[in-house]
Backbone as XML, in Angstrom:
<?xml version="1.0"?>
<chain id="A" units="angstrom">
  <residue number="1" name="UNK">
    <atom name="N" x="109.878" y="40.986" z="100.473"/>
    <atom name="CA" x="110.508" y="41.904" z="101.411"/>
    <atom name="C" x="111.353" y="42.925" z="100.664"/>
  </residue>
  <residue number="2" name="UNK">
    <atom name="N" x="111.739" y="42.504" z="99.535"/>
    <atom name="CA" x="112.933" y="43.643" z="99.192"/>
    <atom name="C" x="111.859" y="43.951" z="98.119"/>
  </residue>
  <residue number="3" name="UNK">
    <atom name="N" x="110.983" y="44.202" z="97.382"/>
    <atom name="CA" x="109.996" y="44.789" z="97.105"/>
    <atom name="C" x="109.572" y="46.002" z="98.220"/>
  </residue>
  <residue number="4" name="UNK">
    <atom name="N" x="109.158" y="46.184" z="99.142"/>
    <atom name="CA" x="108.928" y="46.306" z="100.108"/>
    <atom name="C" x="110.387" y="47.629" z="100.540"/>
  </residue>
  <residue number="5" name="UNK">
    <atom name="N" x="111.194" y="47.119" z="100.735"/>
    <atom name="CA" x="112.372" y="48.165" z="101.094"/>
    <atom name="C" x="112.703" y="48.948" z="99.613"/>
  </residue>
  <residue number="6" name="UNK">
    <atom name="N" x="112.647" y="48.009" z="98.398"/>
    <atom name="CA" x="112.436" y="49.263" z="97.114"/>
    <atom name="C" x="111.626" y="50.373" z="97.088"/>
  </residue>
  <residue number="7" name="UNK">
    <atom name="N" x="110.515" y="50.303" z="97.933"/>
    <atom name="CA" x="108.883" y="51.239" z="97.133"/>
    <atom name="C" x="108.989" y="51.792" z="98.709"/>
  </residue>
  <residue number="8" name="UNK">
    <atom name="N" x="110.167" y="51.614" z="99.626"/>
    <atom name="CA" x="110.146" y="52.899" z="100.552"/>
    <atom name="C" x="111.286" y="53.818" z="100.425"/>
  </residue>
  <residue number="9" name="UNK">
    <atom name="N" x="112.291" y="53.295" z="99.479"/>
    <atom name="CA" x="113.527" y="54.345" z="98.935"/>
    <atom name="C" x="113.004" y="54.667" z="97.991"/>
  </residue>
  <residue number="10" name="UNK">
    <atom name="N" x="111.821" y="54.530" z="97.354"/>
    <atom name="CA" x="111.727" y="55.629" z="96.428"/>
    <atom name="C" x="111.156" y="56.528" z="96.637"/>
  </residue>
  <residue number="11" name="UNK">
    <atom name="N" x="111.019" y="57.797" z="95.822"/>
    <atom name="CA" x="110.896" y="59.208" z="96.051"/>
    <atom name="C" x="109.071" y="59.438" z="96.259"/>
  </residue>
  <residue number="12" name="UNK">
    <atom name="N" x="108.682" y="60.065" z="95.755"/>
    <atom name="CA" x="107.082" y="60.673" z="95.188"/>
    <atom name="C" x="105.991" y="59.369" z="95.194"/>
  </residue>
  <residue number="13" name="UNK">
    <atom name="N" x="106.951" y="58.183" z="94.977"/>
    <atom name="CA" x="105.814" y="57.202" z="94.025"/>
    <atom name="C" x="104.061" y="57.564" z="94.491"/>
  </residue>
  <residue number="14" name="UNK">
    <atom name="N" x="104.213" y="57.057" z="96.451"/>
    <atom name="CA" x="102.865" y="57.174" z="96.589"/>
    <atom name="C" x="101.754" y="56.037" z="96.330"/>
  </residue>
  <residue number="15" name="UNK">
    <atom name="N" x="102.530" y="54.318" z="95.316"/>
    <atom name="CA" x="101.327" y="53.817" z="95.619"/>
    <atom name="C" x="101.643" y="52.755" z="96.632"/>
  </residue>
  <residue number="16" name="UNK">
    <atom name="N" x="102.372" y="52.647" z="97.222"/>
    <atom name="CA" x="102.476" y="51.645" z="98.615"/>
    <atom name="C" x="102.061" y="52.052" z="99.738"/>
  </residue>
  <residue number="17" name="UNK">
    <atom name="N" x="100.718" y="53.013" z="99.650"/>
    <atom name="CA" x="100.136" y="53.848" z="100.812"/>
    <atom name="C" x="98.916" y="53.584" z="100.627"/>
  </residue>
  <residue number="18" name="UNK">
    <atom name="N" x="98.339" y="53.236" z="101.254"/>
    <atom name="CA" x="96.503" y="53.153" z="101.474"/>
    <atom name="C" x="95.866" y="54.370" z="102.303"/>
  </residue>
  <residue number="19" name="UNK">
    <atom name="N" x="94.991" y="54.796" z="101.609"/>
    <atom name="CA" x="94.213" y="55.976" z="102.670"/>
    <atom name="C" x="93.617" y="55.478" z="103.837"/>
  </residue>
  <residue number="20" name="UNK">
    <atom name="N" x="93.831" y="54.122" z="104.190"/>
    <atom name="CA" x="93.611" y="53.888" z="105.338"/>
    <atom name="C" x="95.010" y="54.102" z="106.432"/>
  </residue>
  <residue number="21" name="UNK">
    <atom name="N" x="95.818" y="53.497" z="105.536"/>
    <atom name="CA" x="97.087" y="53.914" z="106.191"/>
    <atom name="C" x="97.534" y="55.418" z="106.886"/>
  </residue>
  <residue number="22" name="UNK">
    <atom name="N" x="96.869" y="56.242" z="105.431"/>
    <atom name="CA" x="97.392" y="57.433" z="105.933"/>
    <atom name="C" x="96.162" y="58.545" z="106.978"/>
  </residue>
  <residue number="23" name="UNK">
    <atom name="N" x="95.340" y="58.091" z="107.107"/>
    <atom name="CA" x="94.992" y="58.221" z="107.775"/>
    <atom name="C" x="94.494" y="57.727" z="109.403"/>
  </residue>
  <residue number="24" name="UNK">
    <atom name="N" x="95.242" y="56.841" z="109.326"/>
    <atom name="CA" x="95.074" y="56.206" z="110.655"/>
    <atom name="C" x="95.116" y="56.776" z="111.803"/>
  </residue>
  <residue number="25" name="UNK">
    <atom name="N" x="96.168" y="57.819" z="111.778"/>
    <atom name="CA" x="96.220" y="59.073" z="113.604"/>
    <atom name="C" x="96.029" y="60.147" z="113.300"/>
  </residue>
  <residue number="26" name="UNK">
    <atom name="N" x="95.239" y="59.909" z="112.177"/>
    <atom name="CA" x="94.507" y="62.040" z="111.707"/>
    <atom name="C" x="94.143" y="62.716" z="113.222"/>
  </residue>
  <residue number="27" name="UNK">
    <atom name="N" x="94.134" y="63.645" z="113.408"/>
    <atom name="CA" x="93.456" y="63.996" z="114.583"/>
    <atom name="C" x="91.745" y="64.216" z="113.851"/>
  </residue>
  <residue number="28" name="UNK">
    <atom name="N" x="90.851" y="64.569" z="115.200"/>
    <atom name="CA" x="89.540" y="64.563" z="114.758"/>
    <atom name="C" x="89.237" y="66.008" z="114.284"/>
  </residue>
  <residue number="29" name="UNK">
    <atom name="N" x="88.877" y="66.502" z="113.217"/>
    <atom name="CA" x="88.004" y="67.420" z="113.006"/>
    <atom name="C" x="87.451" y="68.782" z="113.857"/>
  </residue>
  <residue number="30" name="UNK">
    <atom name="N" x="87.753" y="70.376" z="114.280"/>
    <atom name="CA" x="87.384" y="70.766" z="115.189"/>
    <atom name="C" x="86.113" y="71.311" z="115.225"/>
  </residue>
  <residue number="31" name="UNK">
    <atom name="N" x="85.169" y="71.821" z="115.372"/>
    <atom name="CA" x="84.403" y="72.683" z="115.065"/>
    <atom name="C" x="84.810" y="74.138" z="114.544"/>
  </residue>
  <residue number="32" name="UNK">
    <atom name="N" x="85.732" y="74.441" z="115.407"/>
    <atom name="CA" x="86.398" y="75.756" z="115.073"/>
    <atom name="C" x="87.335" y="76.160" z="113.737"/>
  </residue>
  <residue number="33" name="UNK">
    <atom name="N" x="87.509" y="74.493" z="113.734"/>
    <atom name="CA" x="88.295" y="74.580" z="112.382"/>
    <atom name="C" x="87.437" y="74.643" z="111.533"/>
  </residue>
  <residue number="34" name="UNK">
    <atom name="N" x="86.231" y="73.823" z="111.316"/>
    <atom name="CA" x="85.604" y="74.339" z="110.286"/>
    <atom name="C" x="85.099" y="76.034" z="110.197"/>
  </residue>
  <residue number="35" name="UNK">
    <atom name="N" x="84.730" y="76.596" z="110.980"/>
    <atom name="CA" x="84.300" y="78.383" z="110.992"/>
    <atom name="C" x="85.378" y="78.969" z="110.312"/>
  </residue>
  <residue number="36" name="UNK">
    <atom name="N" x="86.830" y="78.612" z="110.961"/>
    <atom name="CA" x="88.344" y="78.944" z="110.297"/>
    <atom name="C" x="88.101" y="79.145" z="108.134"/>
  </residue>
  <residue number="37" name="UNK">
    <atom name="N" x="87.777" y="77.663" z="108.198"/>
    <atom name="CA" x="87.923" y="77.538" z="106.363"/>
    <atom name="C" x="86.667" y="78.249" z="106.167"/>
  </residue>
  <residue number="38" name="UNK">
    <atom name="N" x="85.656" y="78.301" z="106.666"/>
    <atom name="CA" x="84.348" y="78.894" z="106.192"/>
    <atom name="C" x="84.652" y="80.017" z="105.961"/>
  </residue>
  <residue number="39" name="UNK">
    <atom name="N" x="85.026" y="80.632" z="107.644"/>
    <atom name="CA" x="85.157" y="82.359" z="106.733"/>
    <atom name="C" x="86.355" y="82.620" z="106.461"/>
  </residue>
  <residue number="40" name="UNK">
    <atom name="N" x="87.186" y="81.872" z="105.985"/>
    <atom name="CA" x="88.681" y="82.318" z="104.980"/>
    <atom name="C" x="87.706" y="82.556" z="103.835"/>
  </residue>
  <residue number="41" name="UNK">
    <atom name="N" x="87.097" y="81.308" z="103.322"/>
    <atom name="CA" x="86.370" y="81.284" z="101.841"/>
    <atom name="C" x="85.591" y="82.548" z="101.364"/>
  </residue>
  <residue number="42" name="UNK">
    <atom name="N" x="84.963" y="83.004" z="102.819"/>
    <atom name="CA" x="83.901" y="84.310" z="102.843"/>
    <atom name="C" x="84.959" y="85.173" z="102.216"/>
  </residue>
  <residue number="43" name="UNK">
    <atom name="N" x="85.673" y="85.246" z="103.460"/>
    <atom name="CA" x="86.844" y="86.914" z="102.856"/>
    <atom name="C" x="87.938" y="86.768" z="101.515"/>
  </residue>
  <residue number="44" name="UNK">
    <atom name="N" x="88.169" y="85.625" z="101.272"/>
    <atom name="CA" x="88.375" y="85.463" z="99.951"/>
    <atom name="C" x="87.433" y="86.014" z="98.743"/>
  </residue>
  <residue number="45" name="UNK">
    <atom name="N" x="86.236" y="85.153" z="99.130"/>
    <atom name="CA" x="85.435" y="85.733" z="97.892"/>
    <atom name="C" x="84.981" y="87.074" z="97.784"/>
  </residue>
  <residue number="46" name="UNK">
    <atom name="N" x="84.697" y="87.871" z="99.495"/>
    <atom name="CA" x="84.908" y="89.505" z="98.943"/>
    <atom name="C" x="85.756" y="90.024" z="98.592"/>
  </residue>
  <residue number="47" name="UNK">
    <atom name="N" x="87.216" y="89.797" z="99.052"/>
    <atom name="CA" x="88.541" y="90.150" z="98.178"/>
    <atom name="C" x="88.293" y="90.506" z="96.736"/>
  </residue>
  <residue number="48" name="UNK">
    <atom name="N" x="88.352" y="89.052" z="96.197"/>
    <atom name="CA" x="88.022" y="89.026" z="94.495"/>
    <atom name="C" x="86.813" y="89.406" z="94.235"/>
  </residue>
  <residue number="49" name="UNK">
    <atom name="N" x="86.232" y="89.926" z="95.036"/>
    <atom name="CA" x="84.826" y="90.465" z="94.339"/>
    <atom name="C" x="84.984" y="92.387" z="94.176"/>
  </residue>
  <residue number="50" name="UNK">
    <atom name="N" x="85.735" y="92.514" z="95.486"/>
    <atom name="CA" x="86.075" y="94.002" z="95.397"/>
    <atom name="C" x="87.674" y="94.115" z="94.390"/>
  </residue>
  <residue number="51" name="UNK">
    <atom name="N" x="88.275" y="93.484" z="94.629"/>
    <atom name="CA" x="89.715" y="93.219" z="93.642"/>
    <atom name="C" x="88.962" y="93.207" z="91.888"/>
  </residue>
  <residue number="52" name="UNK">
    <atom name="N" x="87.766" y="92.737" z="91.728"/>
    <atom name="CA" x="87.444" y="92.751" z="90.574"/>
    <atom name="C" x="86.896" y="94.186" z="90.114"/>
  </residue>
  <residue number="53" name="UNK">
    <atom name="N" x="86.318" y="94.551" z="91.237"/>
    <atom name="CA" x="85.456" y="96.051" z="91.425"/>
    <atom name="C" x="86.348" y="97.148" z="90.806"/>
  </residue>
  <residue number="54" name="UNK">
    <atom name="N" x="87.813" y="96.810" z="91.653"/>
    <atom name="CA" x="88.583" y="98.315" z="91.716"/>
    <atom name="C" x="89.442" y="98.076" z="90.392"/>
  </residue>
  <residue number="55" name="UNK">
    <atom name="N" x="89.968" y="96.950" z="90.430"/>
    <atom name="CA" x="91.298" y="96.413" z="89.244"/>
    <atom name="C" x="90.682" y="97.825" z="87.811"/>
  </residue>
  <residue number="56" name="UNK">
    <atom name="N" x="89.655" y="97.151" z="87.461"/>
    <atom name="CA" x="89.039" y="97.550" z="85.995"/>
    <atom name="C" x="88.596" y="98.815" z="85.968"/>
  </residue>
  <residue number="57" name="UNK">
    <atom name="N" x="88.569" y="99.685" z="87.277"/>
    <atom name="CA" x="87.927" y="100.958" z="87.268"/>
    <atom name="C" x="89.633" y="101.701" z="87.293"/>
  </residue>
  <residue number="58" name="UNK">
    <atom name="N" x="90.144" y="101.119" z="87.940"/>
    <atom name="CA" x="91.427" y="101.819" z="88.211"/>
    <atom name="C" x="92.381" y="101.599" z="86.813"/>
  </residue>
  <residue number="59" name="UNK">
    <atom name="N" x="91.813" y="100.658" z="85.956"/>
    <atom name="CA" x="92.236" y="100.953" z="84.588"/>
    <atom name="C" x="91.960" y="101.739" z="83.619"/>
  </residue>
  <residue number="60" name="UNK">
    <atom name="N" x="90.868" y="102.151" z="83.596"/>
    <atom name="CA" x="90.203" y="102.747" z="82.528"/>
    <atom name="C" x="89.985" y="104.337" z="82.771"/>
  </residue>
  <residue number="61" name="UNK">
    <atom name="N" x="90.608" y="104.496" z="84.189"/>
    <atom name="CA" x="90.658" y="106.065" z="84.679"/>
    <atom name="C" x="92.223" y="106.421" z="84.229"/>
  </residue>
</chain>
């Protein structure tokens, strides 16, 4: 037991947690949420694709 009340006053540790534990009341998954991360990733990667485009032209002018 006092094992137990040690490894919950401590800070960061992290191993007195099971991923079952921590996931036990995840909510479920939306559909919408996935489209959300999909096209963040999209407009991210044209960002840095045009950010790469302009950066190096706008240097060398």
């Amino acid at each position: 037991m006092a094992e137990k009340e040690a490894a919950s006053t401590s800070t960061l540790a992290g191993g007195e947690y099971e991923a079952e534990d921590v996931l036990a009341d995840a909510e479920p998954w939306e559909p919408i949420e996935t489209k959300l991360v999909v096209w963040s990733f999209i407009i991210a990667g044209i960002v840095l694709v045009i950010g790469l485009f302009i950066v190096p032209t706008s240097v060398l002018h």
